[in-house]
N, C-alpha and C positions, 0 to 999 in steps of 0.2 A: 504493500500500500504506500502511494504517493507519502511524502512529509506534510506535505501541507495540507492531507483531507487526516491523516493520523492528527493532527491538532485542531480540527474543525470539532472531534470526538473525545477532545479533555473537559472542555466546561460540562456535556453532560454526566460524563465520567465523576465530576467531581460531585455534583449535582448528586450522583444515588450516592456516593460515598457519605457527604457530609447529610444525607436522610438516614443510611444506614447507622450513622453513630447519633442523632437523634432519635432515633427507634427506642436504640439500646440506654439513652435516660430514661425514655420516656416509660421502660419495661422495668426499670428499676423508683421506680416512684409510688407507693401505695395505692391500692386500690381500694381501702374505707373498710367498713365492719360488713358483715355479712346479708344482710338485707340491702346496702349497697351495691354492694358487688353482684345481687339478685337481679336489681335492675337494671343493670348495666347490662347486665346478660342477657335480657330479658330483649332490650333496644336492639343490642347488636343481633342476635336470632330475626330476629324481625326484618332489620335491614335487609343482611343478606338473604332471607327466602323472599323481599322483594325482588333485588338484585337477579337473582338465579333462574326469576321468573320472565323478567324482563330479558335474559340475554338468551332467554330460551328462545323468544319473538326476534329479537334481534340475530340467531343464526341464521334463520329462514331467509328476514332479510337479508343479510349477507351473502347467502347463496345465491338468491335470486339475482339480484346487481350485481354479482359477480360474475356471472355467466350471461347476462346482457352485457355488460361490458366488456366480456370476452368477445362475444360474438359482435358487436355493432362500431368496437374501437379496435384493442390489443391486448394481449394477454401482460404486458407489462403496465398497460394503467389496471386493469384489474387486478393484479399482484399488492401494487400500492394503493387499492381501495381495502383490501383485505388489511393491511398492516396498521393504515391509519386508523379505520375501524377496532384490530383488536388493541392496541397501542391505548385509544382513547378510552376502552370500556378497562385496560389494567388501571390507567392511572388511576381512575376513580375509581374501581376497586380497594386501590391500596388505600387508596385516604379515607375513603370510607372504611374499612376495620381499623384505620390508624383514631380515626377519631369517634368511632363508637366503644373503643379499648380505652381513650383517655379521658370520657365524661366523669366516669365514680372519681379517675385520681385527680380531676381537676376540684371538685366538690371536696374532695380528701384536702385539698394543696390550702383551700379558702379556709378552712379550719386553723393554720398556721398563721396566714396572713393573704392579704389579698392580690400581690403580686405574686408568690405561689403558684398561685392559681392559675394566674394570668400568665406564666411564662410558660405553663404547660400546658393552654389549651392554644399558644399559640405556636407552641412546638409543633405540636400536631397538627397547626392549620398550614405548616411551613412545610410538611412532609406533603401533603398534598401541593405546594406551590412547585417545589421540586421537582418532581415527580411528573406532575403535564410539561413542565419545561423540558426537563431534561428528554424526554420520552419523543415531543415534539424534536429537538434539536433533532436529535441521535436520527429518528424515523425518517428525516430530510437529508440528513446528510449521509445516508445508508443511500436511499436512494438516488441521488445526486452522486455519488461515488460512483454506482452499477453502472446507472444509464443515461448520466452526464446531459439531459436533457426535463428542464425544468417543469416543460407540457407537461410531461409524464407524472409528475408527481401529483398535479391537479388530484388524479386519482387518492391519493394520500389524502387531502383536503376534503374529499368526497366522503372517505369511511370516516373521517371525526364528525363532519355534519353530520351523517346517518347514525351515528351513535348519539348525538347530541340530541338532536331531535327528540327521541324516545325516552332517554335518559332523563332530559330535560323535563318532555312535557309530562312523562310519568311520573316522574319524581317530584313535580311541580304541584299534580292533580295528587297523588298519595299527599304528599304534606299539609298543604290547606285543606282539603277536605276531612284529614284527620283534626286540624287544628279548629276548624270551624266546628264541627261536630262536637269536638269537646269545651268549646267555649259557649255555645248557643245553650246545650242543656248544662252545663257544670256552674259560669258562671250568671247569665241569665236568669234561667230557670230556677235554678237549685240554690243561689249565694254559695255555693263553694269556692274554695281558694286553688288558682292553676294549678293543674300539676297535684291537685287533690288523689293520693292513694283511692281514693273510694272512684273515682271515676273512671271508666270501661277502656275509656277512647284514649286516658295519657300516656301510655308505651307505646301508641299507633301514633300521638300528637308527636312524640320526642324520638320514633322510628323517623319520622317523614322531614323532620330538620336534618338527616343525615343523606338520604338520599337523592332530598330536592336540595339543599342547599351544600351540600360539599360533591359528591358524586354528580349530580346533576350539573350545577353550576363548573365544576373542574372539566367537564364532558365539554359545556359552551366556553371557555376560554379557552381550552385545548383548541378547538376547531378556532375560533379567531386570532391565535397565535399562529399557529400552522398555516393560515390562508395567510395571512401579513405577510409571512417572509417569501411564498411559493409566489404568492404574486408581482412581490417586486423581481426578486428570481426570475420570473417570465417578462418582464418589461427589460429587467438585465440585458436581456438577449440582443435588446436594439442595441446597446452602446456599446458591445464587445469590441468594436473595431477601433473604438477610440478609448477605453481605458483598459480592454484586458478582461478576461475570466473574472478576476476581483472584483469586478463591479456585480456578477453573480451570486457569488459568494458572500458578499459585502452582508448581507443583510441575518447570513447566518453567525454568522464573524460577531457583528453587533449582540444578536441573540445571545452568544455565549458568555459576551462582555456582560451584557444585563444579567446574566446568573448568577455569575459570579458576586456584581456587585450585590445584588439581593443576597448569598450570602454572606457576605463582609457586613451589607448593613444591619442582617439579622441580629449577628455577634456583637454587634457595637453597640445597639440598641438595649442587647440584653446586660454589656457591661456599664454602662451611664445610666446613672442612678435619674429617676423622676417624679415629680411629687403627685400626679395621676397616671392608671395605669393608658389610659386614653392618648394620653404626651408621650409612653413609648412605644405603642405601636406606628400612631403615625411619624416618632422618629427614626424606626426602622426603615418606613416609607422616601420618607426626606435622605437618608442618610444613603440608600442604596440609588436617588435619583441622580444624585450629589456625586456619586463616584461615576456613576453610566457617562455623565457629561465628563467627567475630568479623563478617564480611559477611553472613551471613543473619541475624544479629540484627537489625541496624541495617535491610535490606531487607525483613522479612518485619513491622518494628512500623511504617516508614514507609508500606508500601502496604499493610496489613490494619489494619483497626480491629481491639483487642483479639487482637493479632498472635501474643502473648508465647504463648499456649499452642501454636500453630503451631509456634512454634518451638523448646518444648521439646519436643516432639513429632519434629523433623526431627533434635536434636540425642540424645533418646534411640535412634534408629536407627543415627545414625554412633556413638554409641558402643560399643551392642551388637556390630556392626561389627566393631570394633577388641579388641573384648573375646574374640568366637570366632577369629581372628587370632590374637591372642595364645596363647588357647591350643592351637592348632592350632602354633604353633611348639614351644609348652613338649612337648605329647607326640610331635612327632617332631624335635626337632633331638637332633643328639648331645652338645649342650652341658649335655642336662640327662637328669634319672636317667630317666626311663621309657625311651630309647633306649639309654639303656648298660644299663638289665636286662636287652635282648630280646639286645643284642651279648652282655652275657656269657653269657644264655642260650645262646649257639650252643657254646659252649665243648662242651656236650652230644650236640649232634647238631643238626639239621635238624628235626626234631619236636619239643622244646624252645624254639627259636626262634620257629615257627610259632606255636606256643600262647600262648607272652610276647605277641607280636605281635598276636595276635585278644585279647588281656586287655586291651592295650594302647589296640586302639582302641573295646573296648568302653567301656571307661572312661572315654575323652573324650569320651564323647556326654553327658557330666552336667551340666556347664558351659554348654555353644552350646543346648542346648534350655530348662534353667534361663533362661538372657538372653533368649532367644526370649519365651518364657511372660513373663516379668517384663515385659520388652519394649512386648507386648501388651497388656497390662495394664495400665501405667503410660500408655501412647497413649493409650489408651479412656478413661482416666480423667480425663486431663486433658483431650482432645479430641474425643471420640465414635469412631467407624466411621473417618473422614476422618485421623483422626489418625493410627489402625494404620496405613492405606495410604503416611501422609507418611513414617515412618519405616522404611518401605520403600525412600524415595526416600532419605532422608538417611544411609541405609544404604552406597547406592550412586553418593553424590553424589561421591564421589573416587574413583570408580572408573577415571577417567584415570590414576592413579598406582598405585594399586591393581594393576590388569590389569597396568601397566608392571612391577610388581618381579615378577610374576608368566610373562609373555613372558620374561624376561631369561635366568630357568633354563634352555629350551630350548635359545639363544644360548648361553650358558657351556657347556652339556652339548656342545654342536657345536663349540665352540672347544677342549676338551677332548679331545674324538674325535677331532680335525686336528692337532692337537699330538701324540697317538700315533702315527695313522698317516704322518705327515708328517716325524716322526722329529726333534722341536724341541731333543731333550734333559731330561734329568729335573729342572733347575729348572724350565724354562717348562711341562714337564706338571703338574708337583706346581703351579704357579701358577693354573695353569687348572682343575685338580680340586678346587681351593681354591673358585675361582667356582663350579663347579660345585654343590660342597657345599652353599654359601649357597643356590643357584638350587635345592637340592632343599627347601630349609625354606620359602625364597621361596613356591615351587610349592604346599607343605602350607598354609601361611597363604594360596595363593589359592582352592584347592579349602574353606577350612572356609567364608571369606570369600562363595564361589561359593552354596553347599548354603545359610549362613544369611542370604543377600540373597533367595536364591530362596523359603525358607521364608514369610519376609514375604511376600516379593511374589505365592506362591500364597494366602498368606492375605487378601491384599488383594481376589485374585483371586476365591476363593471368594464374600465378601463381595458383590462385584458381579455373581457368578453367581446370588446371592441375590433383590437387587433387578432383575436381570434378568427372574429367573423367577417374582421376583414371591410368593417365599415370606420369609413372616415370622420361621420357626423351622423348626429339622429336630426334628422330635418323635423320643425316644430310644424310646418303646414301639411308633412304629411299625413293624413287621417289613421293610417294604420300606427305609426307613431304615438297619435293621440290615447288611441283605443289602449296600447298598452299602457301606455301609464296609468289611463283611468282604472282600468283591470289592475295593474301594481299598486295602488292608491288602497282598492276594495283588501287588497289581501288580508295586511295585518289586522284589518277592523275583523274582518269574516272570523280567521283563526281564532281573533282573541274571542269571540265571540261563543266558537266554538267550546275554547277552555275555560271558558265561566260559567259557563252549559252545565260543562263535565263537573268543575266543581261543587256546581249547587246538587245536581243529580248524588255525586258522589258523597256529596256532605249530607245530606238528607236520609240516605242509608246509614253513613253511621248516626245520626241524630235518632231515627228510630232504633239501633240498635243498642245505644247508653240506653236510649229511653225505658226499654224492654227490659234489660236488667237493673234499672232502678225499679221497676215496676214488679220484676216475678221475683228479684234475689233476695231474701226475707232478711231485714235488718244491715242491707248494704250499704243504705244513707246513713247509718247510726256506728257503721263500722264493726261491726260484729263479724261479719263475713267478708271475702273477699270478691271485683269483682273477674268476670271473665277476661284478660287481655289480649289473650289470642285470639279469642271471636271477634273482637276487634278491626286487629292487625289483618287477619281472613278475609274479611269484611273491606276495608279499604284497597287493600293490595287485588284481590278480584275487580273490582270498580273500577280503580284506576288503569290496570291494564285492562279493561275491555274501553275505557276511552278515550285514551289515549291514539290510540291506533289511526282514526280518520282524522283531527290535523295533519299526523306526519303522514299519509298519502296524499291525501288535498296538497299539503304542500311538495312535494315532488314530483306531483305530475300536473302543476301548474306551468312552470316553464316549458314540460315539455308540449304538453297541450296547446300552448301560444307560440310557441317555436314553429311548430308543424303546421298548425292550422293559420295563422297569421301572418307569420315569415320572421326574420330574423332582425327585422326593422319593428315588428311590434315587440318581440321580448326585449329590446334593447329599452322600447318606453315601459315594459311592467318592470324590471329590472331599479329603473328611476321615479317611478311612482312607489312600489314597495321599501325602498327606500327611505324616502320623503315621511313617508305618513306612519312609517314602523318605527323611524329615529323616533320621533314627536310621540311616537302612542307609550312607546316605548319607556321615556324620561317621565311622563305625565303619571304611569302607572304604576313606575317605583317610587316614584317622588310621593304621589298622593300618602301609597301605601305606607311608606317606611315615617309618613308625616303622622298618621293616625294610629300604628303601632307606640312610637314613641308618646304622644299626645296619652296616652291610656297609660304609660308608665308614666308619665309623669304626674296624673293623676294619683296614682298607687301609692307616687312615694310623699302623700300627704297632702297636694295642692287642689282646692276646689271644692273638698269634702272630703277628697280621699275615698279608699275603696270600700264599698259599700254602698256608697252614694250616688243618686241620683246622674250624677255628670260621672260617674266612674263605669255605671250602667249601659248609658249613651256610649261612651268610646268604646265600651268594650264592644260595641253594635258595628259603629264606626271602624274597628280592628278588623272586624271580620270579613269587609265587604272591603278591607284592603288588602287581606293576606291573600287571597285568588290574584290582586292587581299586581301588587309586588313580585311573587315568589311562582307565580306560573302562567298566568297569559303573557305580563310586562316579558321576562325571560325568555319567553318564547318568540318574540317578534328578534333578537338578538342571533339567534339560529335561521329565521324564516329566512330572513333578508340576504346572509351568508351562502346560506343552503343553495337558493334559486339560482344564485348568481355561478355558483359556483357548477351547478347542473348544468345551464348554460354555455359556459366556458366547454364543458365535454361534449355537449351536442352541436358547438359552433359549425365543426366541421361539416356536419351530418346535411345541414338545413340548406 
């Protein structure tokens, strides 16, 4: 093997090493007394016979697309649809048992003190950052070694989508509809406290934070990590004549810089002492931004002639980045005013709240599409086509650290839930819903972070869907043109549509089936007996994979549908209409959401009446009808918009 693709293969390398020896803390760390350690067991079982269910659906797919791909392309883009596909469903594999193994010892850790805690549910959220990193590098640069031709990898791109998709939306419909189901009848209905032992639905509520929010979520940033770099890669190809191979390359090169520095700033972060734990996570974020920019300078002037626009280029994407991040925190944490409007909104009722809340995140859509547009703009200018796509990459180059403060939420939420039902005492809950808290603002800055990495990277994608098919321009008068964008336009509305469907369907089944065992289990309310959790878990994981299923068709056989039937000049407008209206549905759905989660904490923690109360009642109404918006419709347009384009791109040829 070359020298210089042997070193394209060290930052991943290093990548599982430095997970490998956070494993091995994270196995040495307590896992709490024995009724802890029950439910921990309890989650993590649950997980994976989700898991094992879903990839049962997902082999089928896999064979199918694999052998149309075979026959309708080459047997080397279907080789790299099979890889990136099973690549995408290990990562999230591993980080899902990494972090249904460390909920008890992070609720163990808060018992000592509250960074503890915190340093080990962000261990674990850090094994999963590595993990889709390193997994993505390695899987591109395998390929790119064999058959030194970027087209081909598309396929690669192809199997993290189609993993995503499923991953995503299943995992999206299991979590809210478990979480909804146990907040409607447990908190509503009953006055009980989350995470209430006596309630049916909470090992199904704190199953589905693991598979919708670390596995699922790890599933959609894998597939937008991997398109970023494949697609500047394929724009590559124009400039070979005037910089070299390197400018191919270039984009993985940076990728491994950003791993690295994600692990440097992990370390740094955990050695600089802080007086919230909230100041070192997003120090670890600042601190690994901080070095991406100081090493890709120095790398991208010594192996590019005339380097320096590159690499304003890679540094205008991480900062956009960091910019919808930010304010993806401002409009949902409760530390600032748009989330205390929508809390004291509830003072009113439940339909007040609501309202605050869809104003809430209509309004932060001005900002992350502004940086977008700017974004764009400022790339092109300095650097043509090639540039857009780099800062696509530089967008996502920290995303080892990134995805980590983002996994950690689901952890804290599950160390928080074990602390209830395990009966720790009201410092060490109030310690853990403390975590909790941050892991919900965490979670909003990874979902805007998510929506505007993808935004780039479908417009990268676009771009190559362009030169694919070989068209110059989408002319605006012409009608076929029109139609796809209007058609692109309908998509994300249709989908999300679809998954709010599924999750009121899917909630409504477990809502009757807490119901049923508050109703037959003699003395369940009063704690005497235990209830059912499996019936549950049964219950939701059936549901969800049976609705799951028609978004991810609807969605991959829309491009081809309008490819075929329209011509290659209408998919180019659904392509920019789905786009357009999935960025926007997209920001509006996590923002609302993560505004009215938060809003209901901060309620909790005493302001308004606190819990119990009238306005504590209302948000938790307000919560519900945003955990479907947040955590599986909003998520899913993040995938849709990817997906199409990227379908696209493989049937250029065809059309």
């Amino acid at each position: 093997m070359e020298k210089s693709y042997l070193l394209l293969f060290l930052p991943p390398f290093l990548g599982f090493l430095t997970s490998f020896f956070i494993y091995l803390y994270l196995k040495k760390q307590p896992k709490g007394d024995e009724k802890m350690v029950e439910i921990a067991s309890s989650i993590q079982t649950g997980a994976k016979a989700f898991l094992n269910e879903v990839y049962k659906i997902l082999l089928i797919f896999i064979l199918v697309v694999f052998i149309l791909l075979f026959y309708f392309l080459n047997i080397k883009i279907a080789l790299s649809f099979v890889l990136g596909a099973i690549l995408s469903a290990l990562a999230g594999n591993i980080g899902m048992r990494v972090a249904t193994s460390s909920n008890s010892k992070t609720a163990e850790g808060v018992k000592k003190d509250i960074f503890t805690g915190l340093r080990i549910a962000f261990s674990s959220g850090l094994i999963m950052g590595l993990m889709v990193v390193s997994f993505g590098i390695f899987g591109i640069t395998l390929l790119y070694y064999l058959f030194k031709d970027p087209n081909i990898i598309y396929g690669f791109g192809f199997g993290a989508s189609g993993v995503a998709i499923f991953l995503r939306v299943g995992g999206g419909l299991y979590t809210k509809a478990a979480d909804v189901g146990a907040d409607l009848v447990g908190k509503v209905e009953l006055d009980i406290p989350e995470d209430d032992p006596r309630n049916p639905a909470v090992i199904a509520d704190n199953v589905g934070d693991n598979v919708g929010d670390v596995s699922g979520m790890g599933a959609d940033l894998f597939e937008s990590y991997v398109d970023s770099i494949i697609a500047t890669m394929a724009l590559g190809v124009i400039l070979v004549k005037t910089f070299g191979e390197i400018i191919i390359t270039l984009p993985i090169i940076l990728a491994g810089i950003g791993l690295v520095s994600s692990i440097l700033g992990y370390f740094l972060s955990q050695v600089i002492k802080t007086k919230k734990p909230s100041q070192s996570l997003n120090l670890g974020v600042y601190l690994s931004s901080g070095l991406m920019v100081l090493s890709s300078y120095f790398v991208i002037n010594k192996l590019v002639n005339g380097g320096l626009k590159f690499f304003i280029s890679t540094v205008i994407g991480l900062i956009s980045g960091l910019i919808i991040g930010f304010v993806s925190e401002y409009f949902t944490s409760s530390d600032y005013e748009p989330t205390k409007k929508v809390a004291k909104a509830s003072l009113s009722g439940a339909a007040t709240n609501i309202i605050m809340g869809l104003g809430v995140g209509m309004k932060s859509t001005a900002v992350p599409i502004i940086t977008v547009a700017l974004a764009m703009i400022f790339a092109y200018k300095i650097s043509g086509i090639y540039g857009v796509a780099l800062s696509a990459v530089g967008m996502l180059s920290t995303l080892g650290i990134t995805l980590a403060t983002d996994c950690y939420g689901p952890v804290a939420d599950n160390a928080a839930g074990i602390a209830e039902m395990a009966q720790l005492g009201q410092e060490v809950r109030e310690k853990a819903e403390s975590l909790d808290a941050i892991g919900n603002t965490t979670a909003a800055m990874g979902k805007g972070f998510a929506i505007g990495s993808a935004a780039l990277t479908a417009l990268a994608l676009i771009i190559s869907y362009l030169e694919a098919a070989k068209l110059e321009l989408l002319d605006l008068k012409n009608p076929w043109v029109i139609a796809g964008v209007f058609i692109g336009g309908l998509l994300p509305y249709f989908i999300s549509a679809l998954v709010m469907e599924s999750v009121g369907k899917t909630a409504s089944k477990v809502v009757e089936e807490v119901r049923r065992q508050f109703r037959e289990i003699e003395g369940l309310k009063e704690g005497r007996n235990k209830p059912d959790y499996k019936r549950c878990v049964e219950t939701v994981t059936r549901a969800s994979l049976k609705q799951m299923v028609l978004p991810g068709v609807i969605t991959i056989l829309s491009p081809l549908l309008v490819g075929y039937l329209l011509g290659k000049e209408a998919l180019g407008g659904l392509l920019i209409g789905a786009l357009t209206s999935g960025f926007l549905l997209a920001i509006m759905m996590a923002n609302s959401g993560g505004s009215w989660d938060n809003a209901k904490k901060y309620i909790e923690s005493g302001n308004f009446g606190g819990k119990h109360s009238d306005a504590h009642k209302a948000a938790v109404i307000g919560d519900t009808v945003g955990d479907p918006f947040k955590d599986t419709a909003g998520p899913s347009l993040n995938i849709l918009i990817k997906l199409i384009s990227i379908i696209a791109i493989l049937i250029a040829p065809l059309l």
